[in-house]
TIRO-2110 file (N, C-alpha, C; in Angstrom, 1 decimal):
// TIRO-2110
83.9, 63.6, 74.6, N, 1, A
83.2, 64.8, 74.6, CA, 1, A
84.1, 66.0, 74.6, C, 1, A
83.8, 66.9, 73.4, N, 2, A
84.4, 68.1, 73.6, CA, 2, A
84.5, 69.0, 74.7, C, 2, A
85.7, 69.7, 75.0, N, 3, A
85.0, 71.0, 76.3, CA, 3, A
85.8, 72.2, 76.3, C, 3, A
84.9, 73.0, 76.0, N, 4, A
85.5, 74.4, 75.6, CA, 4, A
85.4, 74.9, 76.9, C, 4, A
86.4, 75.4, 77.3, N, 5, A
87.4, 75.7, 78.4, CA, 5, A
87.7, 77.5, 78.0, C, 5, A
87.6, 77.9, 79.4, N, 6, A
87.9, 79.9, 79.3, CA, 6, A
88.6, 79.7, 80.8, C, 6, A
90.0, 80.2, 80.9, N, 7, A
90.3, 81.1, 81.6, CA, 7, A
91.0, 82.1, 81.3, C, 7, A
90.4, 83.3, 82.0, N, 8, A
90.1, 84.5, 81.7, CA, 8, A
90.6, 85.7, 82.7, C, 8, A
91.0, 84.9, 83.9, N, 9, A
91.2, 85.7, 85.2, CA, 9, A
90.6, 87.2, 85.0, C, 9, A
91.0, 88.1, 85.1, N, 10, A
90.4, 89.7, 85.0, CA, 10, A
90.1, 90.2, 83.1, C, 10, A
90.5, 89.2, 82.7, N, 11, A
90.4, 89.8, 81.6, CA, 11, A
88.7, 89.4, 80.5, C, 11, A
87.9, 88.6, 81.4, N, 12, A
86.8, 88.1, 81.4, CA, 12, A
86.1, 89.5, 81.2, C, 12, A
86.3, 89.8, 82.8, N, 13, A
85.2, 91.2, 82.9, CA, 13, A
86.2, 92.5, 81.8, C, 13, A
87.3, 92.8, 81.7, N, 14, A
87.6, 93.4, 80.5, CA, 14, A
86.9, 93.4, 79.1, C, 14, A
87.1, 92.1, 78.9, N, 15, A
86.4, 91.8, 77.8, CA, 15, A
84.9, 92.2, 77.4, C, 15, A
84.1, 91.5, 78.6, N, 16, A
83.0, 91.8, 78.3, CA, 16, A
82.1, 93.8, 78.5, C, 16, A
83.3, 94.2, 79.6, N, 17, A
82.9, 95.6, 79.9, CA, 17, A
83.5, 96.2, 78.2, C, 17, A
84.6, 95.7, 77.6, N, 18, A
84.9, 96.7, 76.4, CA, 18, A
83.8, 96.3, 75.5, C, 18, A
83.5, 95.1, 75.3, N, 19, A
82.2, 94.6, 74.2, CA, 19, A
81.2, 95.4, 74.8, C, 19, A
81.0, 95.8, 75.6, N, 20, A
79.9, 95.9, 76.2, CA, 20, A
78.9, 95.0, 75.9, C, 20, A
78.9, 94.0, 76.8, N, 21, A
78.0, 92.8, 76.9, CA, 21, A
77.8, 92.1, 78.2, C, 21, A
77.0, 90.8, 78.2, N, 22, A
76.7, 90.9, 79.6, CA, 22, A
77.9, 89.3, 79.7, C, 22, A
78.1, 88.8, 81.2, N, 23, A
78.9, 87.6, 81.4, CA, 23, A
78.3, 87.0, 80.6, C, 23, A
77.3, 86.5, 81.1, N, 24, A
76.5, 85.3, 80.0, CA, 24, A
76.6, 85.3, 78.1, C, 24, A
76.8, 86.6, 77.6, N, 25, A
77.0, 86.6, 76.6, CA, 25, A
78.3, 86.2, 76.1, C, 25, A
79.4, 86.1, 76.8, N, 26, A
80.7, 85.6, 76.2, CA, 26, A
81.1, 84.2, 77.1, C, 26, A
80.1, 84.0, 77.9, N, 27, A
80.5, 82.4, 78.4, CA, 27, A
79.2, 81.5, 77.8, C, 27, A
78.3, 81.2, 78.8, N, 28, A
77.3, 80.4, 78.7, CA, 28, A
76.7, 80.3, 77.4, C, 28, A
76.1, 81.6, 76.7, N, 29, A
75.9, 82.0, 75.6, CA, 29, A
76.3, 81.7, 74.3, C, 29, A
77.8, 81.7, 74.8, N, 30, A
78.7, 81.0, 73.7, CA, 30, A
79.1, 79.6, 73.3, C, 30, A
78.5, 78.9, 74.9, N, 31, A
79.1, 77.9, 74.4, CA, 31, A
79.9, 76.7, 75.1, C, 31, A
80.6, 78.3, 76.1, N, 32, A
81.1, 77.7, 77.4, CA, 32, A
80.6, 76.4, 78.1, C, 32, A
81.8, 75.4, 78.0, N, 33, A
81.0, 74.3, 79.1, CA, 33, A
81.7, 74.7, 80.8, C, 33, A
82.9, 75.3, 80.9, N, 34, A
83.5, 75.5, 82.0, CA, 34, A
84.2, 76.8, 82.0, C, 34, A
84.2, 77.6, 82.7, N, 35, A
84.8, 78.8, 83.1, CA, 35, A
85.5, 78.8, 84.3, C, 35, A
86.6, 79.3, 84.8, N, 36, A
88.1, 79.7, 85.8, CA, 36, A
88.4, 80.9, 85.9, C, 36, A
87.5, 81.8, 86.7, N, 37, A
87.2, 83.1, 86.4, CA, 37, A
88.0, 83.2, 88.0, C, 37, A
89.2, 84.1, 87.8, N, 38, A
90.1, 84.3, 88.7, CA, 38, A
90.1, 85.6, 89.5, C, 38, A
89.8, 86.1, 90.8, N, 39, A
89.9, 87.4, 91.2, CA, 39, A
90.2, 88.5, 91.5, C, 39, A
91.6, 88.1, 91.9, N, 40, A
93.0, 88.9, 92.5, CA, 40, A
92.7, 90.2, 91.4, C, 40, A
92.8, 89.9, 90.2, N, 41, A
93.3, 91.0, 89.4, CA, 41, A
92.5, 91.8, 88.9, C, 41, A
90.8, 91.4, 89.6, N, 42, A
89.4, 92.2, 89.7, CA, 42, A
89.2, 93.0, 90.6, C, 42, A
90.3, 92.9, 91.6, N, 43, A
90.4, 93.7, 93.2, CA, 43, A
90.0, 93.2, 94.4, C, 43, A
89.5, 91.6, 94.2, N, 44, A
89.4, 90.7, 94.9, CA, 44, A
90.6, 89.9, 95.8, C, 44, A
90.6, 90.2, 96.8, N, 45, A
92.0, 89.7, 97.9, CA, 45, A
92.0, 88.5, 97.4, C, 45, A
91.2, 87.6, 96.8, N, 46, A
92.2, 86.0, 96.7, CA, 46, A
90.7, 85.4, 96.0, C, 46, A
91.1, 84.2, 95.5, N, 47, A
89.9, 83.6, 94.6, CA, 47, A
89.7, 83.3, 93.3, C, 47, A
88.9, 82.1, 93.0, N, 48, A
88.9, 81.6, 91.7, CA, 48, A
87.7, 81.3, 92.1, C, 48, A
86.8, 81.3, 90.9, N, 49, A
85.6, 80.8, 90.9, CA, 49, A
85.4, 79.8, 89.7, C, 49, A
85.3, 78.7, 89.5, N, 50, A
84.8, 77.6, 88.5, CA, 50, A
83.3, 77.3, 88.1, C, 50, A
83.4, 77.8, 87.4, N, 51, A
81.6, 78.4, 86.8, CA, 51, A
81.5, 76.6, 86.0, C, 51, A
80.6, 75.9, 86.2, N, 52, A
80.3, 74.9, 85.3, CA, 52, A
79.1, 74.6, 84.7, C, 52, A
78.5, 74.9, 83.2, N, 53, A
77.6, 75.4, 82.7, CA, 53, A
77.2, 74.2, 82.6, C, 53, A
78.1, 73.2, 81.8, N, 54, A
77.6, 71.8, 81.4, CA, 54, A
77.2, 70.8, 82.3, C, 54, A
75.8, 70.4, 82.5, N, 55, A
75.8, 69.6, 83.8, CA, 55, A
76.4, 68.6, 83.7, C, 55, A
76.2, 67.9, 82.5, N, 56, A
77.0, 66.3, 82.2, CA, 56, A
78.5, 66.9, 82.7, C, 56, A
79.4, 67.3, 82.9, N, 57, A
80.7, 67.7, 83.6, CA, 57, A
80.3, 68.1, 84.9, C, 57, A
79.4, 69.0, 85.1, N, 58, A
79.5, 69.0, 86.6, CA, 58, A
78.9, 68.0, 87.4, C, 58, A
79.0, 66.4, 87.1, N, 59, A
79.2, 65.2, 88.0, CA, 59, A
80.0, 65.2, 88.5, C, 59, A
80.8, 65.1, 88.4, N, 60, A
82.2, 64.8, 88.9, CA, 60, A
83.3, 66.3, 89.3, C, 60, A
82.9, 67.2, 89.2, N, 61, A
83.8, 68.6, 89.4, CA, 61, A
84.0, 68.3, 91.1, C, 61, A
83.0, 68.0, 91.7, N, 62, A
83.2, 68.1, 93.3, CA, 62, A
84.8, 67.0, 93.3, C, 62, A
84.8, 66.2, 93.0, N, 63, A
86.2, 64.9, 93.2, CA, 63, A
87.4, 65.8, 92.6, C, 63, A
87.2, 66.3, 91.3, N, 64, A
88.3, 67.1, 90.7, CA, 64, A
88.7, 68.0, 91.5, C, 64, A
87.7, 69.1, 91.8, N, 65, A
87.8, 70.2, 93.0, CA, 65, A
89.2, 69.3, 93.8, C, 65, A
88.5, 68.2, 94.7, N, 66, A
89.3, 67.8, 95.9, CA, 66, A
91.0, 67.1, 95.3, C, 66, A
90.5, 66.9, 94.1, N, 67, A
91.7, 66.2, 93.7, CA, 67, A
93.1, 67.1, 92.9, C, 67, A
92.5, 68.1, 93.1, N, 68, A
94.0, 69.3, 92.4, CA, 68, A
93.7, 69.8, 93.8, C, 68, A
93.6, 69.7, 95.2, N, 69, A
93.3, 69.8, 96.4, CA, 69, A
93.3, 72.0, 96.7, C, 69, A
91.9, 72.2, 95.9, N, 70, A
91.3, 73.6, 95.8, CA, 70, A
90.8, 73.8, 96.9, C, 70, A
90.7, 72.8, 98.0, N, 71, A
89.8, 73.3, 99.3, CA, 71, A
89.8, 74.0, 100.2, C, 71, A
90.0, 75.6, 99.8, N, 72, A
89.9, 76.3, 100.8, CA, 72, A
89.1, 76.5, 102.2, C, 72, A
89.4, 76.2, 102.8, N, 73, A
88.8, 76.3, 104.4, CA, 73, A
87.5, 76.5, 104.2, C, 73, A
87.8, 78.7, 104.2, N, 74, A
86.7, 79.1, 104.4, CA, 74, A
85.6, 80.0, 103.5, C, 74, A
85.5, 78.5, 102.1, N, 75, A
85.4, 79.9, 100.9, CA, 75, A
83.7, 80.2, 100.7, C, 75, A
83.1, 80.6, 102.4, N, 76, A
82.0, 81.6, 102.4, CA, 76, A
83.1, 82.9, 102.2, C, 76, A
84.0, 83.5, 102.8, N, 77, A
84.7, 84.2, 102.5, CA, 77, A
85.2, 84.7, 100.9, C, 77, A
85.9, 83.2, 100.5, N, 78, A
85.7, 83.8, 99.0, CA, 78, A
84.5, 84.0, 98.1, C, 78, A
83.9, 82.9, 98.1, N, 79, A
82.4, 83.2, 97.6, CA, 79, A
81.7, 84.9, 98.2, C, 79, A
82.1, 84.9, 99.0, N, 80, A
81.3, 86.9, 99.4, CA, 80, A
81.7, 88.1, 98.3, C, 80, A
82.9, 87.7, 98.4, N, 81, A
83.7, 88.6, 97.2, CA, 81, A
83.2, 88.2, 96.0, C, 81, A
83.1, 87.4, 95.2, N, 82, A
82.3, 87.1, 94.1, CA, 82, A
80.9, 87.8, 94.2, C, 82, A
80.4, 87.3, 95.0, N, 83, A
78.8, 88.0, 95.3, CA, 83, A
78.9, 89.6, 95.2, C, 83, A
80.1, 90.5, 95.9, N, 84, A
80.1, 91.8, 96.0, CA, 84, A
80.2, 92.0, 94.7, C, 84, A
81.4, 91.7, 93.5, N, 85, A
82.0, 92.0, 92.7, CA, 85, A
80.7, 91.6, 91.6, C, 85, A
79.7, 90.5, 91.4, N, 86, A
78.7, 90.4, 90.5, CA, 86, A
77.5, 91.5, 90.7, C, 86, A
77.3, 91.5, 92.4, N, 87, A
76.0, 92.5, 91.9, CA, 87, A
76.4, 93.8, 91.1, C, 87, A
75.0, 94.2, 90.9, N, 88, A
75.1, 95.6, 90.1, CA, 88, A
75.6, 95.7, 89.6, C, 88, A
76.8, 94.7, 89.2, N, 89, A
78.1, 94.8, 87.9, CA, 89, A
78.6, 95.7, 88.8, C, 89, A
79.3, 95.7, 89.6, N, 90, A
80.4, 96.4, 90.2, CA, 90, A
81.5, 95.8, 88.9, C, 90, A
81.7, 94.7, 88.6, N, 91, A
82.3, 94.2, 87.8, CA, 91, A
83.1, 95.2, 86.6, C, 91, A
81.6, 95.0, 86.2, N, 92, A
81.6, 96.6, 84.8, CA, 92, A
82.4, 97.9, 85.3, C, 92, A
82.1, 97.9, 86.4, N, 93, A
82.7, 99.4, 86.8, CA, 93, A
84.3, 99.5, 86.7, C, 93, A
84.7, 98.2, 87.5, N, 94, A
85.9, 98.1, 87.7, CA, 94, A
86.5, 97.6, 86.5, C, 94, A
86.1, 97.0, 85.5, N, 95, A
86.5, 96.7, 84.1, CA, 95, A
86.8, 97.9, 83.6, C, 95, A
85.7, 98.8, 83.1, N, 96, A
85.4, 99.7, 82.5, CA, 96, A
86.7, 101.1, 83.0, C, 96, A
86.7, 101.1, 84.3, N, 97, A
87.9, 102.2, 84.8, CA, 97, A
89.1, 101.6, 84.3, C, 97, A
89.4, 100.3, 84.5, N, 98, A
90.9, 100.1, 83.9, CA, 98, A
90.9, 99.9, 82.4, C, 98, A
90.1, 99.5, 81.3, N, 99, A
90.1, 100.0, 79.9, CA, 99, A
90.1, 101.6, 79.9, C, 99, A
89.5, 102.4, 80.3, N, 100, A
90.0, 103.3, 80.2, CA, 100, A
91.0, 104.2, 80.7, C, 100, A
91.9, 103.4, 81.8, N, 101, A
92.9, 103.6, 81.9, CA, 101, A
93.8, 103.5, 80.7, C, 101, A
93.6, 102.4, 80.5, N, 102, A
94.4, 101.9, 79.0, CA, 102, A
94.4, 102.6, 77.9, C, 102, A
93.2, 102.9, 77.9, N, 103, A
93.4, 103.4, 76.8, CA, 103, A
93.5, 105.4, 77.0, C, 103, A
93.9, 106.1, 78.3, N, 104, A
94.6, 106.7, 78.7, CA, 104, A
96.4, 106.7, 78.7, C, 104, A
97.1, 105.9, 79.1, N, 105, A
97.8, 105.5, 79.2, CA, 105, A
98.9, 105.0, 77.6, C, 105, A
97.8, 104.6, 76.3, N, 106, A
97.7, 104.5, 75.2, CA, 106, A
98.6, 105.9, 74.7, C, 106, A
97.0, 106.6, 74.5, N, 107, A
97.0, 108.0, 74.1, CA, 107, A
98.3, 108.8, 74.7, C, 107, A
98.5, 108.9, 76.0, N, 108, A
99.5, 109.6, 76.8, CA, 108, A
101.6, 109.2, 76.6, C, 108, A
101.5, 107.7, 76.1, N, 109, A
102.7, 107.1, 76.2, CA, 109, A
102.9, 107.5, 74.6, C, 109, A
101.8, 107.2, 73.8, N, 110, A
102.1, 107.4, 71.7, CA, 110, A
102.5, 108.6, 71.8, C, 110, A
102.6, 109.7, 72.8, N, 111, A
103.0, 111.1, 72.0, CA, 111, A
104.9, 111.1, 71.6, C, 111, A
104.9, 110.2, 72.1, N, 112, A
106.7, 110.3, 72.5, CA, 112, A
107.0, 109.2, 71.1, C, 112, A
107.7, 110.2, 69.9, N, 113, A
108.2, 109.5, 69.1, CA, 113, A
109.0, 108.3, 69.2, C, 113, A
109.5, 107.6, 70.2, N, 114, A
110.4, 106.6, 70.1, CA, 114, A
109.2, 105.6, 71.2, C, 114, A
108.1, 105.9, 70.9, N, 115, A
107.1, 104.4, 71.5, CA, 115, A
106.2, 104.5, 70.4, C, 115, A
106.3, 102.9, 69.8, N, 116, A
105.5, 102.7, 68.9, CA, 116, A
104.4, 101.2, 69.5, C, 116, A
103.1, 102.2, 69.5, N, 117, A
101.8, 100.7, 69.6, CA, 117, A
101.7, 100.2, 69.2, C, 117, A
101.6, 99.0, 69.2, N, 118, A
101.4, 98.0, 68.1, CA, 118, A
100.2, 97.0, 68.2, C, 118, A
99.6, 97.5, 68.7, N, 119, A
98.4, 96.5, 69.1, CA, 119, A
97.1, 97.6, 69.4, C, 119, A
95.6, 97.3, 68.7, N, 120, A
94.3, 98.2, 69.5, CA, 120, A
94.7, 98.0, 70.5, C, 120, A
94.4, 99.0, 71.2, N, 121, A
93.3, 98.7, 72.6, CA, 121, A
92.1, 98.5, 73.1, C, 121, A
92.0, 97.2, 73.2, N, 122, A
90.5, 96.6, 73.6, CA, 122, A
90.0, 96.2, 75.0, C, 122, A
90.9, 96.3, 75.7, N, 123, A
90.9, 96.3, 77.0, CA, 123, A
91.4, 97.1, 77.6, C, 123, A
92.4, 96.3, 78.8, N, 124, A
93.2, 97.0, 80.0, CA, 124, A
94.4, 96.8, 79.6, C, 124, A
95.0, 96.5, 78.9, N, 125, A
96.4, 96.2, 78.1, CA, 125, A
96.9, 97.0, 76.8, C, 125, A
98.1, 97.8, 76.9, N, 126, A
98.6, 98.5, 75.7, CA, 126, A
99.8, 97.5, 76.0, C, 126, A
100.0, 97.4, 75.0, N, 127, A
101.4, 96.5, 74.2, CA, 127, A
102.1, 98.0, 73.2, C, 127, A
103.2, 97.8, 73.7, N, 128, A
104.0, 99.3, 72.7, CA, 128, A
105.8, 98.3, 72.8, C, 128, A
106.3, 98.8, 71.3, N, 129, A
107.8, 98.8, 71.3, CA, 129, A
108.4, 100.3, 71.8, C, 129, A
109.2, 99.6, 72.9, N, 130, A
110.4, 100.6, 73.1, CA, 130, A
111.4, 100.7, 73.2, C, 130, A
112.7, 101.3, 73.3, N, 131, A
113.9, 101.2, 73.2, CA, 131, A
114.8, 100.2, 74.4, C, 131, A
115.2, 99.3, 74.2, N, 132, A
115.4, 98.4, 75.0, CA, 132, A
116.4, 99.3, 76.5, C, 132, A
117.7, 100.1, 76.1, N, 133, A
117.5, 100.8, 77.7, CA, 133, A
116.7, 101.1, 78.5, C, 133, A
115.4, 101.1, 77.5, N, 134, A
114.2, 102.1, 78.8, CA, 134, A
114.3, 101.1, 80.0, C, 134, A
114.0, 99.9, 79.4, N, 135, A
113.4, 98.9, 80.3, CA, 135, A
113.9, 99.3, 81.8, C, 135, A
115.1, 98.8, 82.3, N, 136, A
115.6, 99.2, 83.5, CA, 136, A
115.3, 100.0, 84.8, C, 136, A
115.5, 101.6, 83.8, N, 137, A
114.4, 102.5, 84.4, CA, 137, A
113.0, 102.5, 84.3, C, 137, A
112.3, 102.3, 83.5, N, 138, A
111.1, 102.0, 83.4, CA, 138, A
110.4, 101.1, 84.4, C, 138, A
111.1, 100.1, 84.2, N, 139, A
110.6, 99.0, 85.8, CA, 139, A
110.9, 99.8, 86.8, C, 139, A
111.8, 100.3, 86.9, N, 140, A
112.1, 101.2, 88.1, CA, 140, A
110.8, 101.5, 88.8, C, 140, A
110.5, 102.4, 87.5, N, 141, A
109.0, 103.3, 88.5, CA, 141, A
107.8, 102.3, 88.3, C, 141, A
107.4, 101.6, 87.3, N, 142, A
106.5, 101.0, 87.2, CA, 142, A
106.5, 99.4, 86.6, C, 142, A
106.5, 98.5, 87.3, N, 143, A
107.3, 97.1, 86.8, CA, 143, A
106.6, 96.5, 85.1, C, 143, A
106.7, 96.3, 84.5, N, 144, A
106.3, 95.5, 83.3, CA, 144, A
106.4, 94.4, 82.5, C, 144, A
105.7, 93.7, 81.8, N, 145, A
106.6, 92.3, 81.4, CA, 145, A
106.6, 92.8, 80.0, C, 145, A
108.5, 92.3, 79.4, N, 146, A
108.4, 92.0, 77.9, CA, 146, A
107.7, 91.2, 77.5, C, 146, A
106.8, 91.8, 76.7, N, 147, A
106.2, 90.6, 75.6, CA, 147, A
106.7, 89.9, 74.3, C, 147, A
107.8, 90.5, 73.8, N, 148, A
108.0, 89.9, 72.7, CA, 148, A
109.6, 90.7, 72.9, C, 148, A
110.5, 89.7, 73.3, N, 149, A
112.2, 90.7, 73.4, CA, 149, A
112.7, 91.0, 72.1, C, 149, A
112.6, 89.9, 71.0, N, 150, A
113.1, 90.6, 69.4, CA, 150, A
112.8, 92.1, 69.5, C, 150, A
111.4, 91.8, 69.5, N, 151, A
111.2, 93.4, 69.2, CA, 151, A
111.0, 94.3, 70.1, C, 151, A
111.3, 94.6, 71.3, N, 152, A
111.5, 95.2, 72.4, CA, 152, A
109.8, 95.5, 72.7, C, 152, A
109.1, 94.5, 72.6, N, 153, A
107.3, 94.8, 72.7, CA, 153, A
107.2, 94.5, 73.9, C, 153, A
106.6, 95.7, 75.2, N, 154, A
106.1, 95.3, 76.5, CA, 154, A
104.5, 95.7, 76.4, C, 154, A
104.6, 94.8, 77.5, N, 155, A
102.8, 95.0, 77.4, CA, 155, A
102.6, 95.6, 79.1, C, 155, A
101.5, 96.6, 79.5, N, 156, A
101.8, 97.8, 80.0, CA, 156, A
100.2, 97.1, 80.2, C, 156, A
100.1, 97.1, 81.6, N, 157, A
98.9, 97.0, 82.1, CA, 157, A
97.9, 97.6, 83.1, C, 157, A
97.0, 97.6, 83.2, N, 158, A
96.0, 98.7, 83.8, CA, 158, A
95.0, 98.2, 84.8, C, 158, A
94.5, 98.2, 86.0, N, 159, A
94.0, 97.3, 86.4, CA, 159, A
92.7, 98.5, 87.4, C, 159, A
92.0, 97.9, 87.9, N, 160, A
90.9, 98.5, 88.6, CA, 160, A
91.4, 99.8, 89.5, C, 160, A
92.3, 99.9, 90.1, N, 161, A
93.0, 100.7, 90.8, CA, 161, A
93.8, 102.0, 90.4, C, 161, A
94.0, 101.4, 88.9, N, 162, A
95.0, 102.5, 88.4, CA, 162, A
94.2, 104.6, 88.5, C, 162, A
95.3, 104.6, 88.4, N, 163, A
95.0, 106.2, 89.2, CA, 163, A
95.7, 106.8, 87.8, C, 163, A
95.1, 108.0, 87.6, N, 164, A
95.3, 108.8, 86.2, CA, 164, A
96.8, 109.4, 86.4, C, 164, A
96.7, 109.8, 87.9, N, 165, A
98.3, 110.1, 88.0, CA, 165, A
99.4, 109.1, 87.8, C, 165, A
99.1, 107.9, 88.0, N, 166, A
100.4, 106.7, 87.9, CA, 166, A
100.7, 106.9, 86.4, C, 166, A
99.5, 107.0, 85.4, N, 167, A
100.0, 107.7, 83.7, CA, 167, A
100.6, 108.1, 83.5, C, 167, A
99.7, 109.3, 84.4, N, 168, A
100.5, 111.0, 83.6, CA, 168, A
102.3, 110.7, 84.5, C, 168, A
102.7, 110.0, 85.9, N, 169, A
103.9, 109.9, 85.6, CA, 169, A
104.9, 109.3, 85.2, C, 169, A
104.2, 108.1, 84.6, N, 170, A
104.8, 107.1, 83.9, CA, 170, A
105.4, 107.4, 82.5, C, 170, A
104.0, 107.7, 82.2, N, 171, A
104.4, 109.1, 80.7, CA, 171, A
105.5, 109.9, 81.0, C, 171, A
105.4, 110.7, 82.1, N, 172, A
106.6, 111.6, 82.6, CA, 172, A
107.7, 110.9, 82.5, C, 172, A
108.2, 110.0, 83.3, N, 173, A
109.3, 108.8, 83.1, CA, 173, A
109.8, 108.7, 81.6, C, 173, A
108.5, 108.2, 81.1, N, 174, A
109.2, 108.2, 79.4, CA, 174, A
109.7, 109.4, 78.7, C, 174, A
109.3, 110.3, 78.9, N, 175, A
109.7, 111.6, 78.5, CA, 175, A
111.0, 111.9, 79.0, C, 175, A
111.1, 111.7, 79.9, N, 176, A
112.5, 112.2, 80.4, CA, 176, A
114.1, 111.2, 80.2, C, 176, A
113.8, 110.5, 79.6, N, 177, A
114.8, 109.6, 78.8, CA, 177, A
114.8, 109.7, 77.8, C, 177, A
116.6, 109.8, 77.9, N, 178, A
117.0, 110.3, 76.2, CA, 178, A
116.4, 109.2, 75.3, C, 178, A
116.8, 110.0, 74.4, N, 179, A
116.3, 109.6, 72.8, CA, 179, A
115.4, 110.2, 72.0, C, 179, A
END
């Protein structure tokens, strides 16, 4: 038996807040027999949730659960956070602020002729080439991972928390390095 498999950690709810669509529309909907929908990076202190749509698979998930030993003590705890973060689509909210972060942070970093985008922005992620010195300082103020080192492509991320000012002085940072 086939099994179409999503993990998605925060970029789940990205996805579906930039689609504007509902969860079910990009899991269940689709197709999904299992989902690994991860928290931390939703604003959630800790947690993974394992959504299992297919019943024929969820026989056995409880043994697997124990057997990659996932047993968190006390996960009423983590399960509360999931409950907080689904109703009302708090979800959306917090999706929806860090895409538009991103795509703040897009707009703000492209003015500076020596950063080139190279990728839409469809989420909470801008991917840009830049001049490989920056790097150094650049982590300095705000840490980043290269994506692609040939071509000096980092990918520049945005998450539920980001604040308009961390932009505007990140942008500022770029600006103020020669070139």
């Amino acid at each position: 038996m086939a099994c179409a498999c999503i993990w998605m950690a925060p970029g789940f709810f990205n996805a579906a807040a930039s689609l504007g669509c509902s969860l079910g529309d990009i899991s269940s909907k689709a197709g999904v027999d299992i989902l690994s929908l991860g928290g931390t990076k939703a604003g959630m202190m800790f947690g993974e949730a394992v959504v299992v749509f297919n019943k024929e698979l969820s026989k056995h998930i409880a043994y697997k659960h124990k057997q990659v030993m996932q047993l968190a003590s006390k996960t009423r705890f983590i399960a509360a956070q999931f409950e907080a973060i689904l109703r009302d689509e708090l979800w959306r909210k917090t999706a929806t602020h860090a895409n538009k972060m991103a795509e703040l942070m897009c707009k703000s970093i492209s003015k500076n002729r020596k950063v080139k985008i190279t990728k839409p922005v469809q989420a909470n992620a801008v991917f840009a080439e830049i001049p490989r010195e920056w790097y150094t300082p650049l982590q300095e103020h705000s840490p980043f991972y290269v994506w692609k080192e040939s071509t000096h492509e980092v990918r520049l991320m945005c998450a539920w928390d980001t604040k308009e000012t961390e932009i505007e002085q990140f942008a500022a940072a770029i600006n103020a390095l020669p070139g």
